[in-house]
C-alpha positions as CSV (number, residue, x, y, z in Angstrom):
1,X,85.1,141.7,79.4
2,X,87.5,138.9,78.2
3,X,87.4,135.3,78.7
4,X,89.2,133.5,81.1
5,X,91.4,130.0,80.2
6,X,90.3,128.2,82.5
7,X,92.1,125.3,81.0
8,X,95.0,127.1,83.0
9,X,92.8,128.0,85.8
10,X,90.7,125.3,86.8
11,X,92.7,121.7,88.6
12,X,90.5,118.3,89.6
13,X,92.5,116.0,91.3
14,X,90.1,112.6,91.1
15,X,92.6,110.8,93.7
16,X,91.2,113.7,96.1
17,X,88.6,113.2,98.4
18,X,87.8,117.1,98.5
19,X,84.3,117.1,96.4
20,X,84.8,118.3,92.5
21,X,82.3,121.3,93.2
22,X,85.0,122.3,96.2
23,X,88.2,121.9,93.8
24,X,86.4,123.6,91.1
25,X,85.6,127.2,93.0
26,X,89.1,126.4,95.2
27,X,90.9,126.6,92.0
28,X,88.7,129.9,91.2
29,X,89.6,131.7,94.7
30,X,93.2,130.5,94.0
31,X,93.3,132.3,90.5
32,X,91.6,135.6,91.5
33,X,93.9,135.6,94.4
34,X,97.3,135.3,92.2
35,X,95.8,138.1,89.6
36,X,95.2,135.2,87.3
37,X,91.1,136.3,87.4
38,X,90.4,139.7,87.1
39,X,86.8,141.9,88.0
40,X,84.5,141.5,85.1
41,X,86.4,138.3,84.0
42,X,83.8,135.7,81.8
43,X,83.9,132.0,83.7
44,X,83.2,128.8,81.0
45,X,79.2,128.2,81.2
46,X,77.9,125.1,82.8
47,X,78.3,122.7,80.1
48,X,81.4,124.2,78.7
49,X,82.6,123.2,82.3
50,X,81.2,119.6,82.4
51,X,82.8,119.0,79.4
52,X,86.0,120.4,79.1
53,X,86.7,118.8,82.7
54,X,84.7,115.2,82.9
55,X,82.8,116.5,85.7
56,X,78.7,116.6,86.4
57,X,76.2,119.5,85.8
58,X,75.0,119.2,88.8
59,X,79.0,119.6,90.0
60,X,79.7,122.5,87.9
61,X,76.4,123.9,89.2
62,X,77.4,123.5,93.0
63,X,80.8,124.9,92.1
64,X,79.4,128.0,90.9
65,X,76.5,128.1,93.3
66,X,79.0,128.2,96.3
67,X,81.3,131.4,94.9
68,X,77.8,133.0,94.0
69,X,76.9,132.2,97.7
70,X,80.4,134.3,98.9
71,X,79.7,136.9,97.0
72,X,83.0,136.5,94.3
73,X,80.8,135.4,91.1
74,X,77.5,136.7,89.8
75,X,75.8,135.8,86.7
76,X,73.4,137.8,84.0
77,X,71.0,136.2,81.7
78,X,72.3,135.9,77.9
79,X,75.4,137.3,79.0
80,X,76.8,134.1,81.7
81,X,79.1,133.9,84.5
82,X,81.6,136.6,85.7
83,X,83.9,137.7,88.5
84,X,82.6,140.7,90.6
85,X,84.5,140.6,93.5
86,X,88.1,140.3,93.4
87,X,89.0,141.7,97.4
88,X,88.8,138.2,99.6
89,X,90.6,137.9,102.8
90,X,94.2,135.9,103.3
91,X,94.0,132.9,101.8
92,X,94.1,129.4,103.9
93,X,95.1,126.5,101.9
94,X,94.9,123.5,103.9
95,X,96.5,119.9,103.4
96,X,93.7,117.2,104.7
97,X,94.8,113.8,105.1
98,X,93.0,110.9,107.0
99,X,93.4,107.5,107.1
100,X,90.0,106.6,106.3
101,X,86.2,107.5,105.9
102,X,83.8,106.4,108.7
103,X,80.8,107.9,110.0
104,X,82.7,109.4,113.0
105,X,85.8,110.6,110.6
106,X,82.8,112.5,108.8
107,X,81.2,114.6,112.0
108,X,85.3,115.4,112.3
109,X,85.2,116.7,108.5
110,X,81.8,118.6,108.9
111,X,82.6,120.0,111.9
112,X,86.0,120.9,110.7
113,X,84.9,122.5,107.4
114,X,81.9,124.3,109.2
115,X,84.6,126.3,111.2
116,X,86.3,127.5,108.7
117,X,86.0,130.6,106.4
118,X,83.9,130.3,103.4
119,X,87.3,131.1,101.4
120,X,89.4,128.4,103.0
121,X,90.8,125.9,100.5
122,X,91.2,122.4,102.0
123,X,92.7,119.5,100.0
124,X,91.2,116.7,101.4
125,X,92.6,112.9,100.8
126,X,92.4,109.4,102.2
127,X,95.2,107.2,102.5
128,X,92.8,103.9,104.3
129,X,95.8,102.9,106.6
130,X,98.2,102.7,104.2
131,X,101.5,104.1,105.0
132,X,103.2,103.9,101.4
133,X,100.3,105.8,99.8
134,X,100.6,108.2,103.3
135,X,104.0,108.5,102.2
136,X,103.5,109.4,98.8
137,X,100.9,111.9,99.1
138,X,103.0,114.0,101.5
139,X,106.3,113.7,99.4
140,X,104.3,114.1,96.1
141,X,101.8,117.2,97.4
142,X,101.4,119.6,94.7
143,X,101.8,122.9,96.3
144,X,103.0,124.9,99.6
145,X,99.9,124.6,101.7
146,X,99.4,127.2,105.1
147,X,98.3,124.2,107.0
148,X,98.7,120.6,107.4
149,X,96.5,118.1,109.2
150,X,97.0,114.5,109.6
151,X,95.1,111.8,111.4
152,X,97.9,109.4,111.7
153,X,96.8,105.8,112.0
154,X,98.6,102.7,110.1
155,X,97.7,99.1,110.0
156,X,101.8,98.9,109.7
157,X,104.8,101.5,109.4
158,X,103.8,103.6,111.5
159,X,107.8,103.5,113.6
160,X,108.7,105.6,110.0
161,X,105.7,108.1,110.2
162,X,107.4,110.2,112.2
163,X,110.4,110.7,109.5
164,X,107.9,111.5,106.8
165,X,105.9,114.2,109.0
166,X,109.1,115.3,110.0
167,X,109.7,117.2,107.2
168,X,107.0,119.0,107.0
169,X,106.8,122.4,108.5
170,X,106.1,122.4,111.7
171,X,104.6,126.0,112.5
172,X,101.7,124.7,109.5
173,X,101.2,121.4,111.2
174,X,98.2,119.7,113.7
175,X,98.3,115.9,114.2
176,X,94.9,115.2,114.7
177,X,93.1,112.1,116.7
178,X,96.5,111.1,118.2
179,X,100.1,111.7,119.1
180,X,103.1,110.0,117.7
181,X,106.2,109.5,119.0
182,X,109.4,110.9,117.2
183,X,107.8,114.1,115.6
184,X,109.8,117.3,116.3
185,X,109.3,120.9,116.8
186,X,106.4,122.9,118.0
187,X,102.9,122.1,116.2
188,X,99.8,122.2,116.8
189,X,98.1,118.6,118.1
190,X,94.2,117.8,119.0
191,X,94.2,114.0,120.5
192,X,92.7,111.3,122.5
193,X,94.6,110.3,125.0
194,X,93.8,106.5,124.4
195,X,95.2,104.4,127.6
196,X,93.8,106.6,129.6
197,X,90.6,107.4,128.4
198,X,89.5,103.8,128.5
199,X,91.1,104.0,131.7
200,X,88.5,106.2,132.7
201,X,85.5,105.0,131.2
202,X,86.0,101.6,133.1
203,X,86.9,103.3,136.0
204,X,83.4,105.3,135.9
205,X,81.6,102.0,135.0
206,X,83.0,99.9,138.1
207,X,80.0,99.5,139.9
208,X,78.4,98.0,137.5
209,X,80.8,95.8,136.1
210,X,81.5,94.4,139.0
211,X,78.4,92.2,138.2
212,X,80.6,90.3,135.5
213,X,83.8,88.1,136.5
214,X,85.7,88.9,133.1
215,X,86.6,91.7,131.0
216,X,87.7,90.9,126.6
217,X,88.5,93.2,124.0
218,X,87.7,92.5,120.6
219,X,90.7,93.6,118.6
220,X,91.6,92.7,115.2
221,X,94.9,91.4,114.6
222,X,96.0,93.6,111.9
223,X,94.3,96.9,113.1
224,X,95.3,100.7,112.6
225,X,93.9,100.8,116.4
226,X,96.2,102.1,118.9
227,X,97.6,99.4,121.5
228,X,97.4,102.1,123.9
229,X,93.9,100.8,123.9
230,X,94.8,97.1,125.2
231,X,97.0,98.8,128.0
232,X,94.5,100.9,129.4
233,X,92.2,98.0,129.4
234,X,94.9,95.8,131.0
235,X,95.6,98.4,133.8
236,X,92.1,99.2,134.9
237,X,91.7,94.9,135.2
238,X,94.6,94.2,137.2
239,X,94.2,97.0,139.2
240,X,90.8,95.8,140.4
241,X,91.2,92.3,140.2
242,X,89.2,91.5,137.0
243,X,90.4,88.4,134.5
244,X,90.8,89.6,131.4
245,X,91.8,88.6,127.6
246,X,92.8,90.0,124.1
247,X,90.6,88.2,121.6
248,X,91.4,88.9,117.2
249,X,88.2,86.6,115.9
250,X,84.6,86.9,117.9
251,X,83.5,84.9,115.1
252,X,84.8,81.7,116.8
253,X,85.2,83.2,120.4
254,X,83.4,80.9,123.0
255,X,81.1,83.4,125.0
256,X,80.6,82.7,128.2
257,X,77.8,84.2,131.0
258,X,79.7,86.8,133.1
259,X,81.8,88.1,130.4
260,X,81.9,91.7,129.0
261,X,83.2,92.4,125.7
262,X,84.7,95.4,124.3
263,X,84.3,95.9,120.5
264,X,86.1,98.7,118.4
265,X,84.7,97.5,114.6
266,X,81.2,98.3,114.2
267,X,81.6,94.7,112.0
268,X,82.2,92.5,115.2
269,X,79.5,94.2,116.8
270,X,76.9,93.0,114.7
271,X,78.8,89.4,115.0
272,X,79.0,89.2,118.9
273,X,74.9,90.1,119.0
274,X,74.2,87.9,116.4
275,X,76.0,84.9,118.5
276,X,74.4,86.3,121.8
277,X,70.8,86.2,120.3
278,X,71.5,82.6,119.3
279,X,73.2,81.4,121.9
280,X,69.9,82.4,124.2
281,X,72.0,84.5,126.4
282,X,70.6,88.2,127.7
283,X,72.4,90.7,126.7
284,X,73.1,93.2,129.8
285,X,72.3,90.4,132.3
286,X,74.3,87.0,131.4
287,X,76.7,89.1,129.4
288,X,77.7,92.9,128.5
289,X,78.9,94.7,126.0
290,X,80.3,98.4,125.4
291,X,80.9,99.9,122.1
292,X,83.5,102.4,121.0
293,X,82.3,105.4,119.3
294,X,78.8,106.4,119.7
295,X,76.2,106.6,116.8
296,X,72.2,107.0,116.8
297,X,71.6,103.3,116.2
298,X,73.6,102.1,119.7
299,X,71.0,104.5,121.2
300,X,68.3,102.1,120.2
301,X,69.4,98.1,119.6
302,X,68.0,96.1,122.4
303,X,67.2,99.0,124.7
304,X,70.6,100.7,124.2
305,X,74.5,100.3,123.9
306,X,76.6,101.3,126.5
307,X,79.5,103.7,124.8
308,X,82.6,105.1,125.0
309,X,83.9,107.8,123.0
310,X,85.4,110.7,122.3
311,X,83.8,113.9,121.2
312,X,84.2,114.0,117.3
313,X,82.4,117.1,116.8
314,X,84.8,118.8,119.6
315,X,87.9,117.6,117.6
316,X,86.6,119.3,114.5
317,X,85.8,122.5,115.6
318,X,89.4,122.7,117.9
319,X,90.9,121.9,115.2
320,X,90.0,124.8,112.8
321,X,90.2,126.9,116.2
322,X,93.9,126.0,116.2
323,X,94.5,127.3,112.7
324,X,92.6,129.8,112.8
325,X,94.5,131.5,115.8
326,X,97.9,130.1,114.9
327,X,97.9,128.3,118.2
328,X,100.7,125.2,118.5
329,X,98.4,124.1,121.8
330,X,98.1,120.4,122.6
331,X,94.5,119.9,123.0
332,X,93.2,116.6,124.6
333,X,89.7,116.0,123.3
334,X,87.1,114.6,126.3
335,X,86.3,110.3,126.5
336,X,82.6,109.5,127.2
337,X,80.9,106.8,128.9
338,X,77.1,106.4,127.9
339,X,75.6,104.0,130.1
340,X,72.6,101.4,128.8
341,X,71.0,98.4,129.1
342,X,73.7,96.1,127.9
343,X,75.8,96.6,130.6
């Protein structure tokens, strides 16, 4: 048996939001792929490992636990870690990029990863909105990838997104979470449909909100949120005679009985209770309020938050359907209303 250099082998990108135990047995897979790791090859032990690469034991340990789990590395007291199966199935390697972690991003990523074979490589990064680090991590990626997924959402640039994605291949690409305008070809898309799912969701709570004389959305003025949103809510107001208003600051918003508010920001949720609860008004009676994006907690807060949104978990698992049957389909992911007492 001869020792590997895994010096040559083994790649940890810290700017990448892929976990260090993920990168460390992607980078295995990779080399016993190319021929680089043979059958009966000796892998670095544990602390060789945590040294040589600034990562954890407990890392290094995960790393080696997972390609133990699929059945490529085994291990023998006093003799350490080796390759015993070199025959693994076509090779995905998939280009992850989101705009930013949330609770809901993470039920996508789950769902996603849970889909996929225990051999896919993903390389998973962040760019939080920001659409010169978007652009730098697509120009500056470090390798031909099989697939690439973007959620694109931008506090600002977002009229040039569609030149960067646009030279991407297109047969390898899924924009995920939403649509923009100006990408070409055929690829692969799993997407709200935002105008028209809020559209919806008032439409189905009409009744209800009939009880209340205006309708406001709480949207930050520099958001990544799509203003499809506003329109939608605009639409359904006009078209059923409802006043209605934009508002970018709840903290300083005069709330008034027979007002619903609409919040996006789980921040200015906790804001517009905190002002209802002092202001003595009853929530679900004087005022309501609905919630984008449904969590456990909205469940339970004063009786229950009404909801709407979209099914994150859904959006996941299409997604790695898409890939996995090299479908370019346009998939438009289901919008939610959950009715409760604050409505």
């Amino acid at each position: 048996m001869k020792k590997a250099d895994f010096n040559q082998i083994v790649f940890i990108d810290y700017q990448s939001a892929t976990p260090k135990y993920r990168q460390l047995a992607d980078s295995i897979l990779n080399a016993v792929r190319s021929g680089r790791l043979q059958k009966d090859d000796l892998l670095p032990s544990i602390n060789e490992l945590s040294f040589n690469f600034e990562i954890s034991r407990d890392t290094a340990e995960k790393g080696y636990k997972h390609l133990k789990e699929i059945g490529v590395l085994a291990s023998v007291p006093g003799k350490g870690f080796y390759i015993v199966n070199t025959n693994l199935d076509q090779s995905l390697k998939i280009f992850l990029l989101f705009n930013k972690l949330s609770a809901h991003k993470k039920i996508i990523y789950d769902a996603f990863i849970a889909s996929l074979p225990e051999t896919a490589f993903v390389d998973f990064y962040v760019y939080n909105n920001d659409f010169a680090f978007f652009k730098k991590l697509i120009q500056n990626r470090k390798e031909d990838y099989t697939h690439y997924i973007i959620i694109p959402h931008f506090t600002e640039g977002e009229e040039s997104a569609a030149e960067i994605i646009n030279t991407l291949d297109k047969s390898k690409l899924v924009l995920l979470d939403k649509l923009i305008e100006g990408v070409e070809g055929e690829y692969a898309s799993v997407y709200e449909n935002f105008e028209q799912d809020i559209y919806n969701a008032l439409l189905e709570a009409k009744r209800i909100l009939f009880r209340y004389q205006t309708i406001k959305i709480i949207f930050p003025e520099h958001s990544y949120f799509p203003t499809e949103i506003i329109r939608g809510m605009e639409r359904f107001c006009n078209e059923f005679g409802f006043k209605h208003a934009v508002i970018h600051d709840i903290v300083h918003e005069e709330l008034k009985s027979g007002e619903v508010y609409i919040n996006l920001m789980e921040n200015d949720l906790v804001i517009l209770i905190e002002r209802i609860i002092a202001l003595k008004l009853e929530i679900g009676n004087d005022i309501g309020v609905i919630s984008y994006n449904e969590t456990p907690l909205k469940k339970i807060i004063l009786n229950g938050i009404t909801t709407i949104s979209t099914d994150f978990q859904l959006m996941g698992e299409k997604t790695a359907e898409l890939i996995l049957t090299q479908s370019n389909q346009h998939v438009e992911i289901p919008f939610y209303l959950t009715l409760r007492k604050s409505l």
